[in-house]
GULO-138544 format. One record per residue (C-alpha): residue number from 1; residue in one letter; x, y, z. Coordinates in nm, 2 decimals. Layout:
<nodes>
NODE  resi  resn      c1      c2      c3
NODE   NUM     A       X       Y       Z
...
</nodes>
This chain:
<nodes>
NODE  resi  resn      c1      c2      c3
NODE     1     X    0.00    0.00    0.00
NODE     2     X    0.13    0.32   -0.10
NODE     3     X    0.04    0.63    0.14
NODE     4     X    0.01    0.97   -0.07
NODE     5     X   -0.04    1.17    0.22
NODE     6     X    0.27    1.11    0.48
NODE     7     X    0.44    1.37    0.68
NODE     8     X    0.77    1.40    0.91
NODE     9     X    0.77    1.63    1.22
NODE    10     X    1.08    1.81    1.10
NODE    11     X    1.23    1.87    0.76
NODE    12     X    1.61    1.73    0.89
NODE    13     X    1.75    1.39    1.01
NODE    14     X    1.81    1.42    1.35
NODE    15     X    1.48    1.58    1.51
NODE    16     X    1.26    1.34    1.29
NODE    17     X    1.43    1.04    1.40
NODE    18     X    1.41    1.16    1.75
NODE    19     X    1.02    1.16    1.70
NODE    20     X    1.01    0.85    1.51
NODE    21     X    1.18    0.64    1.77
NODE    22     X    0.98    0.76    2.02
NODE    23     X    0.63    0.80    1.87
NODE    24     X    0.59    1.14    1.98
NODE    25     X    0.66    1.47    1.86
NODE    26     X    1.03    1.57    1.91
NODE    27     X    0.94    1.92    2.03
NODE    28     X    0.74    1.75    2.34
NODE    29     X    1.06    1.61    2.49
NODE    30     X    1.36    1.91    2.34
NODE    31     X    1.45    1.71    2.07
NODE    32     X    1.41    2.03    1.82
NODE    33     X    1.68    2.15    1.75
NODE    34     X    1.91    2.03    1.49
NODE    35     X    2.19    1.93    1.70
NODE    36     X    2.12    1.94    2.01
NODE    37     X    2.47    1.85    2.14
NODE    38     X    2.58    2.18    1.92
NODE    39     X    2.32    2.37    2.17
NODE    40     X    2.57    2.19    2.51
NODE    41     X    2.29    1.93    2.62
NODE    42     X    2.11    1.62    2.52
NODE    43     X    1.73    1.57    2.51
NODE    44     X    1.63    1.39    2.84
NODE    45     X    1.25    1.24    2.79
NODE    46     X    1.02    1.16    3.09
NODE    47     X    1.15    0.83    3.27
NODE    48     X    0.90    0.64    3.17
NODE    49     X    0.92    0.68    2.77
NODE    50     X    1.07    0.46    2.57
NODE    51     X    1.19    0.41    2.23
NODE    52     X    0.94    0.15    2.04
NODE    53     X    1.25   -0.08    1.95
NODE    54     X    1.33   -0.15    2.37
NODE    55     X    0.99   -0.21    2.39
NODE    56     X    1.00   -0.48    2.13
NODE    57     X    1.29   -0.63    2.29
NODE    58     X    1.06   -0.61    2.62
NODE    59     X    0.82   -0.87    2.43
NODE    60     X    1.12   -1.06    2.30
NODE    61     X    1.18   -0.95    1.96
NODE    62     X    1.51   -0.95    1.81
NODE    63     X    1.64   -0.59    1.77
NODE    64     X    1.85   -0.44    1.49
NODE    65     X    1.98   -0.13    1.37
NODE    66     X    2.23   -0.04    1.06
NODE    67     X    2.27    0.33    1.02
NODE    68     X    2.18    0.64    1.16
NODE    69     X    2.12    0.67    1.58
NODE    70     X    2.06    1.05    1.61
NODE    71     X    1.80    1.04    1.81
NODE    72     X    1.91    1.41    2.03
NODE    73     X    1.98    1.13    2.34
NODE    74     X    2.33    1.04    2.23
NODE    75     X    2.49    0.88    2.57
NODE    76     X    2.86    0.97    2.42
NODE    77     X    2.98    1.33    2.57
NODE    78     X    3.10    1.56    2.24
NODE    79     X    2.95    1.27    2.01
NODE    80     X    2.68    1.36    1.80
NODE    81     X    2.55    0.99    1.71
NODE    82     X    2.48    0.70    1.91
NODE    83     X    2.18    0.58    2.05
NODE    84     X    2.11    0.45    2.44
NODE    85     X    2.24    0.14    2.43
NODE    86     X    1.90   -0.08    2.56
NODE    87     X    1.71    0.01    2.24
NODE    88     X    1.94   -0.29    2.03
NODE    89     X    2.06   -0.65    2.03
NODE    90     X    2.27   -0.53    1.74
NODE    91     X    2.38   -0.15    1.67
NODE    92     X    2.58   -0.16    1.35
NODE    93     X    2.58    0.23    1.41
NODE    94     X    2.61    0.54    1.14
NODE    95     X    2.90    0.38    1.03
NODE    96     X    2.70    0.06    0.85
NODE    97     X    2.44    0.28    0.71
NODE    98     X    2.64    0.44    0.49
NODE    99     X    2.73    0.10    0.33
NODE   100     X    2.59    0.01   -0.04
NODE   101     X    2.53   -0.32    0.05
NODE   102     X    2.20   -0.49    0.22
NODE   103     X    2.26   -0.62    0.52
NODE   104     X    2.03   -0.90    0.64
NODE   105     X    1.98   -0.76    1.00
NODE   106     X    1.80   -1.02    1.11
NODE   107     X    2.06   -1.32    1.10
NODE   108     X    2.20   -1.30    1.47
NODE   109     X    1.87   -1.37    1.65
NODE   110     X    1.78   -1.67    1.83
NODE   111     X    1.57   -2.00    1.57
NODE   112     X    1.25   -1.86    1.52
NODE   113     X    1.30   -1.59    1.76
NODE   114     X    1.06   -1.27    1.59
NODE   115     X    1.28   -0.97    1.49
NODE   116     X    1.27   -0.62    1.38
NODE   117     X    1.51   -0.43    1.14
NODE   118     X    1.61   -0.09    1.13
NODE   119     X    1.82   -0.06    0.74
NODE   120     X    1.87    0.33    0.67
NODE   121     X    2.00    0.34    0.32
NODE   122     X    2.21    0.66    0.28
NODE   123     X    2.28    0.69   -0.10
NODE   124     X    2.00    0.96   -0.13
NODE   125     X    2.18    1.17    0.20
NODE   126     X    2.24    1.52    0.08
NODE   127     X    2.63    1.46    0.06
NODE   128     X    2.59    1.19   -0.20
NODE   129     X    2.54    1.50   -0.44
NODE   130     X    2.84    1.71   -0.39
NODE   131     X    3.10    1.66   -0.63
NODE   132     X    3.38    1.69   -0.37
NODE   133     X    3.42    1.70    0.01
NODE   134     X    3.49    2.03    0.12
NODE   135     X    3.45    2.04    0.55
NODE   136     X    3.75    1.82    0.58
NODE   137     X    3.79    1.73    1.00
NODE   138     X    3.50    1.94    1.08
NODE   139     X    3.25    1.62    0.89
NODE   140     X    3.25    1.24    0.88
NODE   141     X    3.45    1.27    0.50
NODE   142     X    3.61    0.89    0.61
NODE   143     X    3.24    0.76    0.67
NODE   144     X    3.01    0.92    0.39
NODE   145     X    3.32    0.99    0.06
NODE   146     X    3.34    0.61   -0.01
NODE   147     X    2.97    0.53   -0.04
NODE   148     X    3.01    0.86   -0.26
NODE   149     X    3.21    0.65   -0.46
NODE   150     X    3.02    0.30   -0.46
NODE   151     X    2.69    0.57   -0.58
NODE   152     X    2.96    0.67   -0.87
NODE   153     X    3.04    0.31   -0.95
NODE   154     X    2.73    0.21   -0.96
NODE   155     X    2.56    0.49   -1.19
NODE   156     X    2.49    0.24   -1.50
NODE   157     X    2.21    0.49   -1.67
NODE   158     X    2.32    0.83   -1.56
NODE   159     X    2.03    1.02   -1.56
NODE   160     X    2.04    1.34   -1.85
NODE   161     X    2.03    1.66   -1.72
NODE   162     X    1.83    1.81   -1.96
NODE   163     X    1.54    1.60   -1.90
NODE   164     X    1.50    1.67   -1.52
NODE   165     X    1.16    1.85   -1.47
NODE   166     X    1.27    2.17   -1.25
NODE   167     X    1.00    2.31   -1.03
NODE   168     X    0.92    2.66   -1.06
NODE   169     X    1.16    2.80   -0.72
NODE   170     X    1.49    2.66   -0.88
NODE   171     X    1.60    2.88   -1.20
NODE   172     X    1.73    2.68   -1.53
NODE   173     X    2.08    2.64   -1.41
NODE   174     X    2.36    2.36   -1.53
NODE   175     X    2.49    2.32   -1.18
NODE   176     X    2.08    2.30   -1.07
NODE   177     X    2.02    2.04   -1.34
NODE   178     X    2.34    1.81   -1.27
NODE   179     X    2.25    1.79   -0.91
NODE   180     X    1.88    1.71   -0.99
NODE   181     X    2.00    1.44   -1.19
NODE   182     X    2.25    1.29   -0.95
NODE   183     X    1.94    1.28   -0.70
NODE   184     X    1.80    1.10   -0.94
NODE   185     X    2.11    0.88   -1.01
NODE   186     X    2.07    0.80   -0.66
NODE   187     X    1.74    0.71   -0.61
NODE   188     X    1.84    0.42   -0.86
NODE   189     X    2.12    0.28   -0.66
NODE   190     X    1.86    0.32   -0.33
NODE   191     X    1.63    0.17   -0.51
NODE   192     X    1.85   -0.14   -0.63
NODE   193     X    1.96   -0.21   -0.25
NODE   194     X    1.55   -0.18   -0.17
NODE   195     X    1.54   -0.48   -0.40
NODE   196     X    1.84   -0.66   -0.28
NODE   197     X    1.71   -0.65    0.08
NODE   198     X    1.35   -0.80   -0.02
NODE   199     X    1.55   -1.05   -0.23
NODE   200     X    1.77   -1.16    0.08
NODE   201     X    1.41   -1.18    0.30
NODE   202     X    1.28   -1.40    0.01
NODE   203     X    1.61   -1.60    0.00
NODE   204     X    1.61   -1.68    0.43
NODE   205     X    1.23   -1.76    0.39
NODE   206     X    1.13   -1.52    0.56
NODE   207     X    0.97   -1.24    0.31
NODE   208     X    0.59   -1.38    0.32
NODE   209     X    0.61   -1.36    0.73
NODE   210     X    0.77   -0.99    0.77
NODE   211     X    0.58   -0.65    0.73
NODE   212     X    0.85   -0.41    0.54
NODE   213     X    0.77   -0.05    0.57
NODE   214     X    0.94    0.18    0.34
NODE   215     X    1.00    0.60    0.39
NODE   216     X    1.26    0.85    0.46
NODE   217     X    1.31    1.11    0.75
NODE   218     X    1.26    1.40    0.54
NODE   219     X    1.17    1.48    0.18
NODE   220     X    1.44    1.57   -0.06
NODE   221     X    1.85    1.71    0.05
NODE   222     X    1.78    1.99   -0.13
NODE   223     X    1.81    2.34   -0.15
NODE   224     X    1.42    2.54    0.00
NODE   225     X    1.35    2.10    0.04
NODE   226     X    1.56    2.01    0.33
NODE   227     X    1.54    2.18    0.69
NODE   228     X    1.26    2.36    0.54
NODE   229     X    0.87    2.30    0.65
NODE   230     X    0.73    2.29    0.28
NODE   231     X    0.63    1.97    0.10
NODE   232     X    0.98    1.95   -0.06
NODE   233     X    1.08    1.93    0.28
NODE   234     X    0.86    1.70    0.48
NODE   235     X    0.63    1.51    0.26
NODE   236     X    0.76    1.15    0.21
NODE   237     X    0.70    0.84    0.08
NODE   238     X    0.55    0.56    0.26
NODE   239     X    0.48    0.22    0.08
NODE   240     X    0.39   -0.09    0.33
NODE   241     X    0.42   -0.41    0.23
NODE   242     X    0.23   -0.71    0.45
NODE   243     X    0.17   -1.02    0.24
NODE   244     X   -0.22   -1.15    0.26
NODE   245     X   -0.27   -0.85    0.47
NODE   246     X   -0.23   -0.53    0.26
NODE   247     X   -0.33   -0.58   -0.11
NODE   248     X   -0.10   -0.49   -0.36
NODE   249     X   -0.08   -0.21   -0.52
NODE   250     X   -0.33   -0.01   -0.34
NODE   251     X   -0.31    0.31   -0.21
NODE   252     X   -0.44    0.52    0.07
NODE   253     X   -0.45    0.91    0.09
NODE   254     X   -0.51    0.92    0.49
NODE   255     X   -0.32    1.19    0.67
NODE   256     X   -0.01    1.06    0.87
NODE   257     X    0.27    1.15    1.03
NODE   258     X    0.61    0.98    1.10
NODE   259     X    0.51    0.98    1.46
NODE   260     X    0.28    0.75    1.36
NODE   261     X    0.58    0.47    1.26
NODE   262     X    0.64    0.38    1.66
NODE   263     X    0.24    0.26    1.74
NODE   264     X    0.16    0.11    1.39
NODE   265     X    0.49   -0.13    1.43
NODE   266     X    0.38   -0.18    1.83
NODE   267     X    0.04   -0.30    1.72
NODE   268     X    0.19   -0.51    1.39
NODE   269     X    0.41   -0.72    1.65
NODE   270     X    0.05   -0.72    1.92
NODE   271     X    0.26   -0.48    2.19
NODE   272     X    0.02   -0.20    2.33
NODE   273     X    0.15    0.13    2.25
NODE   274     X    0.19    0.37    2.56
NODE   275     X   -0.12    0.62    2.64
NODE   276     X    0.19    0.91    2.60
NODE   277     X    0.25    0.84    2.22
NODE   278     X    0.09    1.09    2.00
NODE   279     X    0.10    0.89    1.69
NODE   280     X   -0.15    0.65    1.60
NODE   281     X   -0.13    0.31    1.46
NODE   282     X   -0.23    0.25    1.08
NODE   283     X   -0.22   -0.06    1.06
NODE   284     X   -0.29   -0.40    1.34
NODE   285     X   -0.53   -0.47    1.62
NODE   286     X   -0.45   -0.13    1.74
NODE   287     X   -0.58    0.09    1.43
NODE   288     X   -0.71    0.42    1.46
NODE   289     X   -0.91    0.61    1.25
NODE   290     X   -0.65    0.93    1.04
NODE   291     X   -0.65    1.28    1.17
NODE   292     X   -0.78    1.56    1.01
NODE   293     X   -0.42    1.79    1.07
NODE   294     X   -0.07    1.66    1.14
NODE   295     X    0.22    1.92    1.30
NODE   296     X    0.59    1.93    1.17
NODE   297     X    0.81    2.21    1.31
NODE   298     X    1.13    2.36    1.26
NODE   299     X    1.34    2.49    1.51
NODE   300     X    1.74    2.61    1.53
NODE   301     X    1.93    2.43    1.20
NODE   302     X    2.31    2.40    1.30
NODE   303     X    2.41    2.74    1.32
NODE   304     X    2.11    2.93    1.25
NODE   305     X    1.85    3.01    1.48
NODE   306     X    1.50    2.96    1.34
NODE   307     X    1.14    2.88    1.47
NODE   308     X    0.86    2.75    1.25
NODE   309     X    0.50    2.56    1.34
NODE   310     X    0.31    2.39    1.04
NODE   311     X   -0.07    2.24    1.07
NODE   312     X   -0.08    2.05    0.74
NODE   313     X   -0.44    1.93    0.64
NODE   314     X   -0.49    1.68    0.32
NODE   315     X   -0.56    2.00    0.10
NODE   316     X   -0.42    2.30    0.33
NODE   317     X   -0.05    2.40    0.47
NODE   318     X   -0.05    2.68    0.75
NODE   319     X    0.29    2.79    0.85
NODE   320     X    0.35    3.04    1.12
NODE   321     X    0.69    3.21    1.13
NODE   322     X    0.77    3.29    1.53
NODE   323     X    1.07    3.50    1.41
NODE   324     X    0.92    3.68    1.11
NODE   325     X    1.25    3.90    1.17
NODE   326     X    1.47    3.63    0.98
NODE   327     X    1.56    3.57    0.61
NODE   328     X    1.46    3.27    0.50
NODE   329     X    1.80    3.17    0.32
NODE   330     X    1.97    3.15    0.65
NODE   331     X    2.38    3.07    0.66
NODE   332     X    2.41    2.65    0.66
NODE   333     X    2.81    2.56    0.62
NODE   334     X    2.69    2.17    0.57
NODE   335     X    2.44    2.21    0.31
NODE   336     X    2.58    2.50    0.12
NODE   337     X    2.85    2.28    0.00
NODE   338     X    2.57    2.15   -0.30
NODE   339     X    2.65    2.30   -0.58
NODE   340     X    2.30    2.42   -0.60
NODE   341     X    2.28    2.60   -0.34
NODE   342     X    2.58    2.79   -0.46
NODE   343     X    2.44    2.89   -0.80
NODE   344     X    2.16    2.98   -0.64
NODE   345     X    2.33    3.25   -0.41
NODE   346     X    2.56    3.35   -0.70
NODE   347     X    2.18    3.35   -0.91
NODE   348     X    2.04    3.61   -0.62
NODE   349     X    2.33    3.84   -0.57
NODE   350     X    2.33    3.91   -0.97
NODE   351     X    1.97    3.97   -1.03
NODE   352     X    1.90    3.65   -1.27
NODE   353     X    1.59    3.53   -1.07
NODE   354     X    1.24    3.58   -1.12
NODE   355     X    0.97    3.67   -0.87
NODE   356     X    0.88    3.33   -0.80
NODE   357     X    1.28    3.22   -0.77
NODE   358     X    1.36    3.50   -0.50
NODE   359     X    1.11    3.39   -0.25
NODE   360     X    1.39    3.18   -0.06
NODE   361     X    1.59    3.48   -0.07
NODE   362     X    1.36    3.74    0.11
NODE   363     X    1.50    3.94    0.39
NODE   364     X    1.24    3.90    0.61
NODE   365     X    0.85    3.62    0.63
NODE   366     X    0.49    3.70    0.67
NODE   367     X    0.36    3.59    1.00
NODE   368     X    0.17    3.35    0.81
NODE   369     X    0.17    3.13    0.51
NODE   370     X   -0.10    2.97    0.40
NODE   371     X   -0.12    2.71    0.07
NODE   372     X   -0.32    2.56   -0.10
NODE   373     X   -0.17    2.26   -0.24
NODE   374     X   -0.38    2.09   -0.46
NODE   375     X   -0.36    2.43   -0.67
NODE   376     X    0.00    2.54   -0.60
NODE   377     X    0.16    2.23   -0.50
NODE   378     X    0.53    2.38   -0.47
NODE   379     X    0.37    2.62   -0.25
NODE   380     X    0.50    2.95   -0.41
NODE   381     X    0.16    3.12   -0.38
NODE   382     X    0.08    3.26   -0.02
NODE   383     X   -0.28    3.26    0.04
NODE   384     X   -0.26    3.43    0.41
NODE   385     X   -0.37    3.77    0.29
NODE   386     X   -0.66    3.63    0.07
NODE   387     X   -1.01    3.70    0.24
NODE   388     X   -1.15    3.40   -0.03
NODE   389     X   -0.92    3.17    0.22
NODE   390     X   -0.97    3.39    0.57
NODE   391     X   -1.21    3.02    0.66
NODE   392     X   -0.94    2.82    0.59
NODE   393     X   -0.67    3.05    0.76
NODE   394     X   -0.90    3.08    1.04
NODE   395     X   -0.97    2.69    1.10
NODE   396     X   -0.57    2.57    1.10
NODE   397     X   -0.42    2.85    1.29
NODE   398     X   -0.67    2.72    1.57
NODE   399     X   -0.60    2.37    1.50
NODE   400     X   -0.21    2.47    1.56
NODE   401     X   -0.29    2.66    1.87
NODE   402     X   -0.49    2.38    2.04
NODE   403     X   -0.22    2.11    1.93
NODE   404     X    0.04    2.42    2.13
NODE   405     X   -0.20    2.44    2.43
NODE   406     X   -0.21    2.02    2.45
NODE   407     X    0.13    2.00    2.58
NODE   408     X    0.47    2.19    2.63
NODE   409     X    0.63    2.26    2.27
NODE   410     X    1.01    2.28    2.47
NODE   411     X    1.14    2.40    2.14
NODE   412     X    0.99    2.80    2.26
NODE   413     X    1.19    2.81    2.51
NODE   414     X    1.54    2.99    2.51
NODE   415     X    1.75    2.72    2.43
NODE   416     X    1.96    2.83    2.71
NODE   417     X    1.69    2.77    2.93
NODE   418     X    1.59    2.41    2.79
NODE   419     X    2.02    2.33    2.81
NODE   420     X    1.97    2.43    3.20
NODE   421     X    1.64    2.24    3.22
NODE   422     X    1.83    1.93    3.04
NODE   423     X    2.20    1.95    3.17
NODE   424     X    2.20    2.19    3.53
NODE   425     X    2.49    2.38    3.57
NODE   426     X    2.64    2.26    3.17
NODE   427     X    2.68    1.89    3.35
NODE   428     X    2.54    1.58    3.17
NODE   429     X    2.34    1.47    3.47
NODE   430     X    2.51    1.11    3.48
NODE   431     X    2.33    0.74    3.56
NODE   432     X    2.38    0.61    3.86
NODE   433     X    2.59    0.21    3.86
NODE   434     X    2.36   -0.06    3.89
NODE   435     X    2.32   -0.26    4.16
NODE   436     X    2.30   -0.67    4.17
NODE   437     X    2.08   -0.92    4.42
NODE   438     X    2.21   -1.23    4.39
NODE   439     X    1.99   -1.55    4.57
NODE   440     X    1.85   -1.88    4.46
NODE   441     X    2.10   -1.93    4.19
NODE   442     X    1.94   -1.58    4.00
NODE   443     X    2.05   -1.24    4.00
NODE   444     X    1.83   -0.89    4.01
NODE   445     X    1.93   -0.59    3.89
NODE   446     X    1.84   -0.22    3.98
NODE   447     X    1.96    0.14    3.96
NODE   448     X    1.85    0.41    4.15
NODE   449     X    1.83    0.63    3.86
NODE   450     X    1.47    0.71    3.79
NODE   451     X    1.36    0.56    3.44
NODE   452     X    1.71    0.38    3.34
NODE   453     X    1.72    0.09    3.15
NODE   454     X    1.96   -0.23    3.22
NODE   455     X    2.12   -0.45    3.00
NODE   456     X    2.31   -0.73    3.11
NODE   457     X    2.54   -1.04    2.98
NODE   458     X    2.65   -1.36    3.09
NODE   459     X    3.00   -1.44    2.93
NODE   460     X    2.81   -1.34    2.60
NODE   461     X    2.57   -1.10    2.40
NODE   462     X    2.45   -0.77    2.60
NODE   463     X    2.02   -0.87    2.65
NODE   464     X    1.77   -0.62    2.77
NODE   465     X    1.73   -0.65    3.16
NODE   466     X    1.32   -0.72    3.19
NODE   467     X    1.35   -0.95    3.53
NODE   468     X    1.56   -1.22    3.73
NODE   469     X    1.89   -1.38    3.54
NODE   470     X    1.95   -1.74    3.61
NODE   471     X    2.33   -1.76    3.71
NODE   472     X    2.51   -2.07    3.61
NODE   473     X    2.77   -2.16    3.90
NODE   474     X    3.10   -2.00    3.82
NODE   475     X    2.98   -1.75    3.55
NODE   476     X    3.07   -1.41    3.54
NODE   477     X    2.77   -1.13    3.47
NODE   478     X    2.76   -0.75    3.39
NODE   479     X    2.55   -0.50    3.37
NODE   480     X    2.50   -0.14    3.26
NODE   481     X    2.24    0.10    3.31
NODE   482     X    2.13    0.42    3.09
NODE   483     X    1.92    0.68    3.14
NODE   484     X    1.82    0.80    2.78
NODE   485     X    2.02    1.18    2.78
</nodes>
């Protein structure tokens, strides 16, 4: 089933995933800002949330993970990657991800033990477009420039330039044209390694029992696409595959969000999702019926402040700008490596672009934007001003304001104030060492750190702590506890 109507929270990696792991939006917990180590703290959720994949390992599913782990928690002081490390049996971390190669994820469980894979494929990652590699020590060059170079080897049918429909922000540019068609080039290798991982499911016997959900964290790495709260920037595929379950080739246009990901794969494996996630489940015993708005927002990107709300209906996108003050080309040393993005500065400062073109580059935003984007779907024609539209202004600048009144968005407070609320006094509030019972030939953990998890091993794997260990005479056992932040 194919889902034309799917939404992230946030138009970048890290505060998406933060939300998708979780289940709820990233701005309810501080996960908002892109980077939040670069802002001196780590998100720290409630103690009593967490991430869907721990709870699958609660119920005894096999756990695994190759790529990305930027979920805002990162347990590594100065690091901005790595996940807590109860959420996996196997972490292959961003490292692995960035491999053109499926992995089959699922070959170190127990026989017949249930399992769920994680497999981020990064040949579509914004990098994969720049020609060269240009932030030296400052970026992961050793991790991302050789899948560069397995994308180059394995562009068979380069994609021409000239036959890349542009859409109507970007002016007709060569440099604008050969990135477009390297995304595309891209897409093809992704697209490949989609099939190569359905073939190894298929090949292990496995591909008629196994749900496979495909989407991204974001919509395109492009310039005005990603970090941006447009459709470019967080509309996404989602295609679900369940065999006798979900008929082929059918397609739904409900309204969902990414949040949605953590409850709909909690009720596919028959685990209640927690009363705290916002998302709801699409599919299994635990369905609910689509909402009628879903919220993305953006906050600070890297360097550049920034704060942004969206209520996006099926038809309708209402974006309020918090800081109307700012430009909305903002200064982004990552993603202004893309060639793109460098024509299109060069484009603006010379006066080559049209009306349309030089919306990105405005000095300062209406309050509100409002689009209507079954007519304008590139969303270049702001309907805020427009008394035809004052009903539908009107009805999602409530919806926002109620889904702001429902619970704390963290992301409007001073991020100062959210680094104090998350790290007092600059510190990264540390977990305390577990504690061991030891009687009847079984051991019990604890920690006296609210909400921590435990994992444990016996002269083996690390497992999930969920209850007494059996201790075989002789054998040596550790355990480590995390708090997620």
């Amino acid at each position: 089933m194919r889902y034309t109507h799917a939404f992230t929270s946030a138009g970048v990696c890290a505060p998406s995933r933060a939300a998708i792991i979780m289940g709820v939006h990233q701005n309810r917990f501080g996960a908002g800002h892109m980077r939040a180590l670069a802002g001196g703290y780590t998100a720290v959720p409630p103690p009593d949330w967490k991430a869907f994949p721990e709870l699958l390992r609660a119920a005894g599913y096999h756990t695994a993970n190759s790529g990305k782990t930027d979920y805002q928690m990162s347990t590594r002081l100065g690091g901005t990657r790595g996940g807590p490390l109860t959420i996996w049996d196997r972490d292959g971390g961003a490292g692995e991800g960035f491999l053109s190669d499926a992995l089959d994820l699922w070959s170190e469980r127990e026989p017949g033990q249930p399992f769920f894979a994680y497999l981020t494929l990064g040949n579509t990652h914004e990098s994969q477009v720049w020609p060269t590699w240009q932030l030296g020590e400052r970026a992961l060059h050793w991790l991302i420039l050789p899948m560069r170079v397995r994308n180059h080897a394995r562009w068979q049918h380069r994609t021409d330039p000239a036959s890349v429909p542009l859409p109507p922000y970007y002016p007709d540019l060569p440099e604008v044209r050969a990135d477009l068609a390297r995304h595309y080039d891209n897409i093809a290798v992704m697209d490949t390694l989609v099939g190569e991982t359905l073939a190894a499911l298929a090949r292990d016997g496995l591909a008629e029992d196994t749900v496979v959900i495909f989407t991204t964290d974001h919509g395109d790495g492009l310039p005005r696409a990603k970090r941006w709260l447009y459709d470019s920037g967080i509309q996404v595929p989602l295609i679900v595959r369940w065999p006798g379950r979900v008929e082929p080739g059918s397609v739904s246009d409900e309204l969902l969000s990414g949040i949605d990901l953590a409850p709909t794969i909690l009720s596919l494996a028959r685990v209640p999702p927690p009363p705290h996630m916002e998302g709801r489940a699409l599919l299994g015993p635990e369905r609910a019926a689509a909402p009628s708005v879903v919220f993305a927002a953006r906050d600070r990107m890297d360097e550049s402040p920034d704060t942004v709300r969206v209520a996006r209906e099926s038809r309708f996108a209402y974006l309020r700008n918090l800081r109307p003050e700012l430009p909305y080309q903002q200064p982004n040393a990552f993603g202004e490596q893309m060639p793109t993005w460098q024509a299109l500065k060069h484009a603006h400062d010379v006066g080559m672009l049209d009306a349309t073109q030089a919306l990105w580059f405005r000095d300062q935003r209406p309050a509100e934007e409002l689009y209507d984007t079954e007519a304008d779907p590139h969303q270049v024609r702001n309907l805020a001003g427009d008394p035809r539209y004052a009903l539908d202004l009107a009805r999602l600048r409530g919806a926002l304001d109620g889904w702001l009144a429902a619970a704390p968005d963290l992301g409007l407070l001073p991020e100062a104030e959210l680094r104090e609320r998350f790290w007092h006094g600059g510190e990264q509030p540390r977990t305390a060492a577990p504690g061991a019972d030891v009687a009847n030939g079984q051991v019990t953990f604890r920690c006296a750190t609210a909400g921590a998890s435990l994992g444990y091993r016996v002269e083996g794997v690390w497992r999930l702590y969920t209850g007494p260990v059996p201790l075989p005479a002789g054998a040596r056992i550790e355990a480590k506890a995390v708090r997620y932040g």
